[in-house]
mmJSON file of the N, C-alpha and C atoms, coordinates in Angstrom:
{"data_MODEL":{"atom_site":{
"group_PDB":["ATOM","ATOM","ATOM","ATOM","ATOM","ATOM","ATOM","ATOM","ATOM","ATOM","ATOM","ATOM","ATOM","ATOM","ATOM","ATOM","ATOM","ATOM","ATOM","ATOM","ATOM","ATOM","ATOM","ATOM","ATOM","ATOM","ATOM","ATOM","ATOM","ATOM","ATOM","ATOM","ATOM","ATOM","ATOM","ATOM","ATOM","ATOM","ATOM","ATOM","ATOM","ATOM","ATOM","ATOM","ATOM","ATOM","ATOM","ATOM","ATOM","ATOM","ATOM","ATOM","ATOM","ATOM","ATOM","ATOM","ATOM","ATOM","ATOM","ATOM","ATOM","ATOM","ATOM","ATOM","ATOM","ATOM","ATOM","ATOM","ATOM","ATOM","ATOM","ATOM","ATOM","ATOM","ATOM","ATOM","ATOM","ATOM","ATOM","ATOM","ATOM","ATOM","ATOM","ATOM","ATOM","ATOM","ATOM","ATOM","ATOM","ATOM","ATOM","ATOM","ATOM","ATOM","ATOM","ATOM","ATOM","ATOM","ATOM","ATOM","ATOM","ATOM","ATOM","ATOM","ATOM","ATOM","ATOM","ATOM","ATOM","ATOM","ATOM","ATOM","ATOM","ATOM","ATOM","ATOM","ATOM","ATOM","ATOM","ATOM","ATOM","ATOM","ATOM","ATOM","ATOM","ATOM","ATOM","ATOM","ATOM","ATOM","ATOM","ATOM","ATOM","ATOM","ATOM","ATOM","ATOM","ATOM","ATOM","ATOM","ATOM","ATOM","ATOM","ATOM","ATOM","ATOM","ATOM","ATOM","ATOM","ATOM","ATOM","ATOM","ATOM","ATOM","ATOM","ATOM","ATOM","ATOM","ATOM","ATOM","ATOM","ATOM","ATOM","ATOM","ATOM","ATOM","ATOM","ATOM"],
"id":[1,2,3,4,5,6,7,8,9,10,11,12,13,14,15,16,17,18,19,20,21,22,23,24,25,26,27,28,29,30,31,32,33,34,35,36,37,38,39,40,41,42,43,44,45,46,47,48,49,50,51,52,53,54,55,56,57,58,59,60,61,62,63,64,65,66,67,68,69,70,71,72,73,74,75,76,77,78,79,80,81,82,83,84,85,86,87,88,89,90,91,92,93,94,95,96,97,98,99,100,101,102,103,104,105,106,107,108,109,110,111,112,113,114,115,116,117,118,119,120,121,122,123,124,125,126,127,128,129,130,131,132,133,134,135,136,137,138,139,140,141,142,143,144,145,146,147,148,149,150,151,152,153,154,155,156,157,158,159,160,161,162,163,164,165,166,167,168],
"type_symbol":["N","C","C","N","C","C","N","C","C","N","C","C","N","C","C","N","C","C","N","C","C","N","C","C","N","C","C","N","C","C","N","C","C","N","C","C","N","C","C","N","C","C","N","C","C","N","C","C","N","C","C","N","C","C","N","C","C","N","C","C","N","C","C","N","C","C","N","C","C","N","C","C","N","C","C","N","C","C","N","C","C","N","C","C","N","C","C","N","C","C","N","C","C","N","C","C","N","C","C","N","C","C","N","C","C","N","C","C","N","C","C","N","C","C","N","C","C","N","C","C","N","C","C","N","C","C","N","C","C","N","C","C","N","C","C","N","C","C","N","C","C","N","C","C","N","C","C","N","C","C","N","C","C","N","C","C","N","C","C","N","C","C","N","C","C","N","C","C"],
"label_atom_id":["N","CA","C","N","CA","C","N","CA","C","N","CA","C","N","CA","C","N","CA","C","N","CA","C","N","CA","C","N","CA","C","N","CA","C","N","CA","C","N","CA","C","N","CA","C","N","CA","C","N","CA","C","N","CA","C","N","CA","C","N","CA","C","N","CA","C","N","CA","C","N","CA","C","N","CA","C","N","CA","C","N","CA","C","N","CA","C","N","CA","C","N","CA","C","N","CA","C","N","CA","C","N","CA","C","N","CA","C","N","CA","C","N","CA","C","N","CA","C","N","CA","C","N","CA","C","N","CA","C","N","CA","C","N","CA","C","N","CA","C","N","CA","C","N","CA","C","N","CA","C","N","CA","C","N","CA","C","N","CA","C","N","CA","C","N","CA","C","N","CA","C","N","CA","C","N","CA","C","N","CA","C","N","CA","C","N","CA","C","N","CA","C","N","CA","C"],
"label_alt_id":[null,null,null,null,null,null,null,null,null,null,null,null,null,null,null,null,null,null,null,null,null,null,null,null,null,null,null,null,null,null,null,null,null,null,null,null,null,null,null,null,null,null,null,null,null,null,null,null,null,null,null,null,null,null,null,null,null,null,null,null,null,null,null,null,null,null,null,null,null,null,null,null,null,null,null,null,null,null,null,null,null,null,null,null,null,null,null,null,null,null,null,null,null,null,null,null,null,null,null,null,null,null,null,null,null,null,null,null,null,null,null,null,null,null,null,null,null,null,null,null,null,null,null,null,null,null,null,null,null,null,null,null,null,null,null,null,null,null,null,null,null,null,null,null,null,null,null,null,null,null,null,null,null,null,null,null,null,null,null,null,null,null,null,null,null,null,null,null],
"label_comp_id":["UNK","UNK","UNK","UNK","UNK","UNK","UNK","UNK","UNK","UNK","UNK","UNK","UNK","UNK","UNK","UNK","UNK","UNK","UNK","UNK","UNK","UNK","UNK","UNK","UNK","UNK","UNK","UNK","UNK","UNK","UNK","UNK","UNK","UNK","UNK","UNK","UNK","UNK","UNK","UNK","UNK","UNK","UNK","UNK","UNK","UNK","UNK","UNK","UNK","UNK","UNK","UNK","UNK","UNK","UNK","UNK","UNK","UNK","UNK","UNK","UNK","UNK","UNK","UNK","UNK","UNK","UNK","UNK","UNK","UNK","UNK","UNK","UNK","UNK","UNK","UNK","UNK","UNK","UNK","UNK","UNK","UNK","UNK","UNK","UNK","UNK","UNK","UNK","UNK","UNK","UNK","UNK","UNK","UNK","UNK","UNK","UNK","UNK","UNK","UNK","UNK","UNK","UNK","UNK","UNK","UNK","UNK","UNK","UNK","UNK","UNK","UNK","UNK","UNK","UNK","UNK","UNK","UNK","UNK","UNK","UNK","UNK","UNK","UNK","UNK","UNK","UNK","UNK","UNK","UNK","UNK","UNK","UNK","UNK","UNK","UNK","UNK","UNK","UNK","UNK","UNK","UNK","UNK","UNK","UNK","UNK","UNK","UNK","UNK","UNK","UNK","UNK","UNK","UNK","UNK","UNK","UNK","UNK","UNK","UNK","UNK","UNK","UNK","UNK","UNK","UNK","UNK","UNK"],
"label_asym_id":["A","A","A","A","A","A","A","A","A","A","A","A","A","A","A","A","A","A","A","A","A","A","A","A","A","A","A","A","A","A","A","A","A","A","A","A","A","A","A","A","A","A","A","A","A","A","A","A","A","A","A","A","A","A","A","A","A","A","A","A","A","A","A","A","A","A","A","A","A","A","A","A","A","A","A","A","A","A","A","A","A","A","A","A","A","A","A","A","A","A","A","A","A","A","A","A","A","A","A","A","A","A","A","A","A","A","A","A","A","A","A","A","A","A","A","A","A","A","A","A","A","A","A","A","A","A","A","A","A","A","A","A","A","A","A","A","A","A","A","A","A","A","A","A","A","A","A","A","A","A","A","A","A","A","A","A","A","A","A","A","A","A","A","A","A","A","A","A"],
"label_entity_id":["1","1","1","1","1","1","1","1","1","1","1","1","1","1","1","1","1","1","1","1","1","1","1","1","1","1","1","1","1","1","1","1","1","1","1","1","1","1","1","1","1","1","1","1","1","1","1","1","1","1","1","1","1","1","1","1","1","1","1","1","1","1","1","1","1","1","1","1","1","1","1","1","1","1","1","1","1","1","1","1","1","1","1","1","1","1","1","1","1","1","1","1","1","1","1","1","1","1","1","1","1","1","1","1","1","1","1","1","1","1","1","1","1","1","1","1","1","1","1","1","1","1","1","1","1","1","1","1","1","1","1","1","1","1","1","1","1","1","1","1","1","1","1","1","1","1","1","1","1","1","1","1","1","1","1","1","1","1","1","1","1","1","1","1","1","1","1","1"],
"label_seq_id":[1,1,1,2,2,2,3,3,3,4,4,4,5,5,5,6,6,6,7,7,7,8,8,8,9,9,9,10,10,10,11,11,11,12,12,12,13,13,13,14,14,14,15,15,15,16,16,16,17,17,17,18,18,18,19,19,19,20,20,20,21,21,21,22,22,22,23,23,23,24,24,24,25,25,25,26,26,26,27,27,27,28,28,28,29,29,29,30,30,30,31,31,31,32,32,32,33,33,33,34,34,34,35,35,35,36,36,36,37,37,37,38,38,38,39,39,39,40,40,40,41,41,41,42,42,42,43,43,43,44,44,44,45,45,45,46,46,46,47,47,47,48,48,48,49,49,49,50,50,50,51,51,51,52,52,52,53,53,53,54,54,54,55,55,55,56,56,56],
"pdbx_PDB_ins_code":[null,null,null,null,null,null,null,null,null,null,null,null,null,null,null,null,null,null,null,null,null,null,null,null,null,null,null,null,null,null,null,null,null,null,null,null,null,null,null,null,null,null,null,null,null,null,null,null,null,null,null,null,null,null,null,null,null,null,null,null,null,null,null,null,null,null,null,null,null,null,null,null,null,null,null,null,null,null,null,null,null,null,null,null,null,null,null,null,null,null,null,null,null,null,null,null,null,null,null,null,null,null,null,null,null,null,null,null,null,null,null,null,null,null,null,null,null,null,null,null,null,null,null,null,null,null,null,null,null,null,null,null,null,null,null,null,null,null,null,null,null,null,null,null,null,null,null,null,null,null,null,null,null,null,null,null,null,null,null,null,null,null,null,null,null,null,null,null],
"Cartn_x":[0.842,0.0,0.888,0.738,0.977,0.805,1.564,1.456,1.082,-0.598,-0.31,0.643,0.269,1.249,0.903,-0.312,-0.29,-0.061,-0.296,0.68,2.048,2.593,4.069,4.893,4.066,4.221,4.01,3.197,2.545,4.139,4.635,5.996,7.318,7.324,8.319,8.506,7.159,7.314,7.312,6.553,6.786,7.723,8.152,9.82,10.772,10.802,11.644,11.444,10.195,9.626,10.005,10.488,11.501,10.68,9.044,8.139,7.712,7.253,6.326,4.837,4.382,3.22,2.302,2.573,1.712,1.857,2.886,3.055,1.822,2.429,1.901,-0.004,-0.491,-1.527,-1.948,-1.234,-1.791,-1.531,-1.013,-1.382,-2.355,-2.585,-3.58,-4.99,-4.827,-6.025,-7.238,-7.019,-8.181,-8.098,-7.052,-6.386,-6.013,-5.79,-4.931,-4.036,-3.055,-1.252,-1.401,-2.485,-2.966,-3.526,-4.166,-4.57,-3.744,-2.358,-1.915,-0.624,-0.659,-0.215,-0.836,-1.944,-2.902,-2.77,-2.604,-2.695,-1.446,0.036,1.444,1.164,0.19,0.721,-0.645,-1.896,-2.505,-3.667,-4.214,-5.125,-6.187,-5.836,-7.158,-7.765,-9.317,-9.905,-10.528,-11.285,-11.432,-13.076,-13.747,-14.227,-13.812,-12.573,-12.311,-11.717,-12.506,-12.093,-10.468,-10.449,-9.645,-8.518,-7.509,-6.823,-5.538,-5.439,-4.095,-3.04,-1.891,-0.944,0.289,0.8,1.877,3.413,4.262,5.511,6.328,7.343,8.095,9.223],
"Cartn_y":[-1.174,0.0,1.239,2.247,3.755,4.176,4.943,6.032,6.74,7.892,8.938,9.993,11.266,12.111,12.596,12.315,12.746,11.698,10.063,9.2,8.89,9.703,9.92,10.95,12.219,13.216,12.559,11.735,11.546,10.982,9.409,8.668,9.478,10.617,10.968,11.903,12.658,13.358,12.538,11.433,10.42,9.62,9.536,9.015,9.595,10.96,12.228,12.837,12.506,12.678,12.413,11.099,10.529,10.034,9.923,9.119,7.643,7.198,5.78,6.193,5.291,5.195,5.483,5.242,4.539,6.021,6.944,8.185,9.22,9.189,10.085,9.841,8.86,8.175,8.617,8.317,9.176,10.715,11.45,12.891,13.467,12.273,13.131,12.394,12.119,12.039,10.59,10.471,9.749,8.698,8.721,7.96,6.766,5.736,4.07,4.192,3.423,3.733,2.521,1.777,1.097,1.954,2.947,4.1,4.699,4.993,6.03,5.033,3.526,2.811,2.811,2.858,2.472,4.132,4.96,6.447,6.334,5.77,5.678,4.765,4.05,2.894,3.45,4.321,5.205,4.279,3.18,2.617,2.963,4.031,4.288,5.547,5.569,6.146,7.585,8.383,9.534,8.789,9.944,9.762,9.694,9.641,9.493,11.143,10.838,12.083,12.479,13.803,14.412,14.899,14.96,14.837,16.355,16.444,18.059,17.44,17.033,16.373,16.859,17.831,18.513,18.184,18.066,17.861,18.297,18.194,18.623,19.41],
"Cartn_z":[0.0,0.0,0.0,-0.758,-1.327,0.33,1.07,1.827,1.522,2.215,1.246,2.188,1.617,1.966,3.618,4.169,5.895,6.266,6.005,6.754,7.011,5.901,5.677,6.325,6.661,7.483,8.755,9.395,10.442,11.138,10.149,10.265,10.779,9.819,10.02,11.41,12.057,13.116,14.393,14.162,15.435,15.541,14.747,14.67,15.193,15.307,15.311,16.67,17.105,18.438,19.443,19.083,20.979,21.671,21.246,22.174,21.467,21.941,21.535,21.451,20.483,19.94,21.565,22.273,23.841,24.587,24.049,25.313,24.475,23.398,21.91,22.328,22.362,22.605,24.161,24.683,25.926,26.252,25.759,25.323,24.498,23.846,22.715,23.87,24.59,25.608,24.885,23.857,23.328,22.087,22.081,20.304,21.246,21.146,21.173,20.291,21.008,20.272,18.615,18.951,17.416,16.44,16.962,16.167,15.741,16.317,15.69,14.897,15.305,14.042,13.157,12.85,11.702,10.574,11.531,10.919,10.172,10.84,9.734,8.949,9.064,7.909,6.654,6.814,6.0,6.263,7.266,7.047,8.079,8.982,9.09,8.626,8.651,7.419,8.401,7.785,8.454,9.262,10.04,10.785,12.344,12.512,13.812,14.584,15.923,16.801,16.646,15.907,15.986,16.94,17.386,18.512,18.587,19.065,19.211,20.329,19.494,20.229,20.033,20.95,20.69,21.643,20.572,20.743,21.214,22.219,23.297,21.904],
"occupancy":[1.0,1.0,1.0,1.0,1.0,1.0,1.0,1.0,1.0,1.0,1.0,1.0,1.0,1.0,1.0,1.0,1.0,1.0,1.0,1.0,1.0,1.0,1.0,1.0,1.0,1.0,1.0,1.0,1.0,1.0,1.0,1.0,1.0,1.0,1.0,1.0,1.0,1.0,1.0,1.0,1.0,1.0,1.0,1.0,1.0,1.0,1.0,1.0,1.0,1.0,1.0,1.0,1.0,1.0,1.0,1.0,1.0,1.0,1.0,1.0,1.0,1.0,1.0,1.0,1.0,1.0,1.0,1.0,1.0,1.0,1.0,1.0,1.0,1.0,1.0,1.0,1.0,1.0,1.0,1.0,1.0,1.0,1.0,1.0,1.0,1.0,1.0,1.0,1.0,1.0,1.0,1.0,1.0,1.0,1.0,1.0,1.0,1.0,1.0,1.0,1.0,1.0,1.0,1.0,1.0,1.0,1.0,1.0,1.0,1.0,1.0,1.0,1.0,1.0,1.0,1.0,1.0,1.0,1.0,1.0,1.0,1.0,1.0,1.0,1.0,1.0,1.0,1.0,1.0,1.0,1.0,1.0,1.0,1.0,1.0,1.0,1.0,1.0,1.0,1.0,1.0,1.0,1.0,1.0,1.0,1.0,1.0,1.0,1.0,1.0,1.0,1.0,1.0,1.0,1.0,1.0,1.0,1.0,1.0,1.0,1.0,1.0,1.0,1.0,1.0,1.0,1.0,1.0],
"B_iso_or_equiv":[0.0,0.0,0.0,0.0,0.0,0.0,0.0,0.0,0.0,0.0,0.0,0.0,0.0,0.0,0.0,0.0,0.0,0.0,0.0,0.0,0.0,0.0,0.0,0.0,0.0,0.0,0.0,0.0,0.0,0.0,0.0,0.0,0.0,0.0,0.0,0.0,0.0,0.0,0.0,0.0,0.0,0.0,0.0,0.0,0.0,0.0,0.0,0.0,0.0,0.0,0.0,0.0,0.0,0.0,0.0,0.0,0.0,0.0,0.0,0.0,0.0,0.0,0.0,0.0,0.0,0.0,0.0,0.0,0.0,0.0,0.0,0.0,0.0,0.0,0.0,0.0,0.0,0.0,0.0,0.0,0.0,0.0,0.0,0.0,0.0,0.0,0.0,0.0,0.0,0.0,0.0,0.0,0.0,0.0,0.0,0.0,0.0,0.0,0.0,0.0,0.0,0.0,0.0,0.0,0.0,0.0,0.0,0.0,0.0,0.0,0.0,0.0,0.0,0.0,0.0,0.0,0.0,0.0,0.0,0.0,0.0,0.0,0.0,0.0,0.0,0.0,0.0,0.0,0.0,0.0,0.0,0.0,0.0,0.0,0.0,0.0,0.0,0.0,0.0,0.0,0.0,0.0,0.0,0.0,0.0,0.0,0.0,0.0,0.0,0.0,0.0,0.0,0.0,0.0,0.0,0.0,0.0,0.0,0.0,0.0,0.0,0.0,0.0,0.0,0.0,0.0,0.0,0.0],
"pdbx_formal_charge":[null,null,null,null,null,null,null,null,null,null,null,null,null,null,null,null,null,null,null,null,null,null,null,null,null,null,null,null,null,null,null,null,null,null,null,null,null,null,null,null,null,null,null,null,null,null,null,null,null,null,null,null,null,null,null,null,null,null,null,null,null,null,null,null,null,null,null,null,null,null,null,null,null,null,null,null,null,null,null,null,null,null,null,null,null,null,null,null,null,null,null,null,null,null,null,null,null,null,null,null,null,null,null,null,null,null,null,null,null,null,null,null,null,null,null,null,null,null,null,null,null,null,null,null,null,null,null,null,null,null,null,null,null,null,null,null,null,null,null,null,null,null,null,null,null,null,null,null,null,null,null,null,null,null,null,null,null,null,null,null,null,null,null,null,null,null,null,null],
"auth_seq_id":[1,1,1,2,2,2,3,3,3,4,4,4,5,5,5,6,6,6,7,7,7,8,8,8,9,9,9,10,10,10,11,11,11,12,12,12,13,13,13,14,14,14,15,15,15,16,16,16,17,17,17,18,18,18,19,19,19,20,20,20,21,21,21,22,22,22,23,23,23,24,24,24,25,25,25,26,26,26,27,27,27,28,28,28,29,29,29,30,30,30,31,31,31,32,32,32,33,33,33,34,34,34,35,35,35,36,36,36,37,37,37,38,38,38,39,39,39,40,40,40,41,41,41,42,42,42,43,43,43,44,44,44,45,45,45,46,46,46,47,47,47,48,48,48,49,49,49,50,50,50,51,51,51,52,52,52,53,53,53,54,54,54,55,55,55,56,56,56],
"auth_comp_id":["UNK","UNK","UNK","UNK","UNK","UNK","UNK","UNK","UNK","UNK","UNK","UNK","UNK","UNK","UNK","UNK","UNK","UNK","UNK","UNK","UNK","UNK","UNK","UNK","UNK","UNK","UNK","UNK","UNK","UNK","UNK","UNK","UNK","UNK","UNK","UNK","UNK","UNK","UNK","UNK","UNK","UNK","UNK","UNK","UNK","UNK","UNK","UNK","UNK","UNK","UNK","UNK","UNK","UNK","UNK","UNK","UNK","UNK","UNK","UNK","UNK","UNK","UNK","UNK","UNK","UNK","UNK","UNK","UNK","UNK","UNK","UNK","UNK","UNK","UNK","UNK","UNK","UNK","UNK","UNK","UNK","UNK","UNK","UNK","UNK","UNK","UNK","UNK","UNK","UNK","UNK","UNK","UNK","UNK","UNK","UNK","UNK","UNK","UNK","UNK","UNK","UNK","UNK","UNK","UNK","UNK","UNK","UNK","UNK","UNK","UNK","UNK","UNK","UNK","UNK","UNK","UNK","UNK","UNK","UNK","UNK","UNK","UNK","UNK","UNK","UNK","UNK","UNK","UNK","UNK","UNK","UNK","UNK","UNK","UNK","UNK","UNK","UNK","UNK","UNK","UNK","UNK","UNK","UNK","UNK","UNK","UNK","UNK","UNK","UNK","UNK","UNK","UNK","UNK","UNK","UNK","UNK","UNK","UNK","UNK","UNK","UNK","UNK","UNK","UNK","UNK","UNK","UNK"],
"auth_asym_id":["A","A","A","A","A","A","A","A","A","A","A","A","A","A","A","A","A","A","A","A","A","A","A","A","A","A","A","A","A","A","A","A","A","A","A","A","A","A","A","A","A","A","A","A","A","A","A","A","A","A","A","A","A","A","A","A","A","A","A","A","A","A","A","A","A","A","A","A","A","A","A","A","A","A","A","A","A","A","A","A","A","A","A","A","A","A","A","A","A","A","A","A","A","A","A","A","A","A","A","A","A","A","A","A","A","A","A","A","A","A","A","A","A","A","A","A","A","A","A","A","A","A","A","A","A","A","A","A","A","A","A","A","A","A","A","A","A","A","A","A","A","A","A","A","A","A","A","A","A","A","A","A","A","A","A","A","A","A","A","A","A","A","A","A","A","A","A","A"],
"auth_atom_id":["N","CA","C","N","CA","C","N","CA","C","N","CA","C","N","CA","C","N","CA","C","N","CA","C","N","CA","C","N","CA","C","N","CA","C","N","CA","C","N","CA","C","N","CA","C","N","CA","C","N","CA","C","N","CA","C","N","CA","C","N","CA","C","N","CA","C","N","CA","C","N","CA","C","N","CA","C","N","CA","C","N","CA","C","N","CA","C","N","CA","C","N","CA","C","N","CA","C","N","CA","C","N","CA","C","N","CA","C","N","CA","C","N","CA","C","N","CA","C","N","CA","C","N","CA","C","N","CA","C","N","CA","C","N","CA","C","N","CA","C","N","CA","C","N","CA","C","N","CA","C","N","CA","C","N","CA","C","N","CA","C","N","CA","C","N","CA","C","N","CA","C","N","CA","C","N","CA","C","N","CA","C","N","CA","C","N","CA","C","N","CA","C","N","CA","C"],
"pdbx_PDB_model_num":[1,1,1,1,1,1,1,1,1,1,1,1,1,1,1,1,1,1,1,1,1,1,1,1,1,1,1,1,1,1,1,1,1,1,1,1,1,1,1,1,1,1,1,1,1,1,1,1,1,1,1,1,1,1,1,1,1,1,1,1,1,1,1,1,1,1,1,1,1,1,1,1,1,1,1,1,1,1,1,1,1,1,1,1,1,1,1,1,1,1,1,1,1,1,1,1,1,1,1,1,1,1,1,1,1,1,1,1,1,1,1,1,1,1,1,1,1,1,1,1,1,1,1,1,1,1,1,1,1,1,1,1,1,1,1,1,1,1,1,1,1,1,1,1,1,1,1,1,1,1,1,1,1,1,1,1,1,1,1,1,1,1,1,1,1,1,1,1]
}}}
């Protein structure tokens, strides 16, 4: 599967981040750290609560 271009953005800032899927996930108050695997790999789809998760 094609990355598109915000799952690819998504990869590269949580990578760069210094946290794990599980800290990232518990800051954004409401996402599961499977969620925000599913968001790098482009498979999950819209509909889901939006989240503001900001980086040290």
């Amino acid at each position: 599967m094609t990355k598109s271009p915000t799952a690819a953005f998504l990869t590269i800032v949580i990578e760069n981040s210094g946290l794990t899927d599980r800290v990232i996930a518990q800051r954004a108050e409401s996402a599961e750290p499977n969620v925000l695997s599913m968001m790098k790999t482009g498979e999950a789809g819209e509909g889901r609560r939006r989240a503001r998760v900001e980086f040290p």
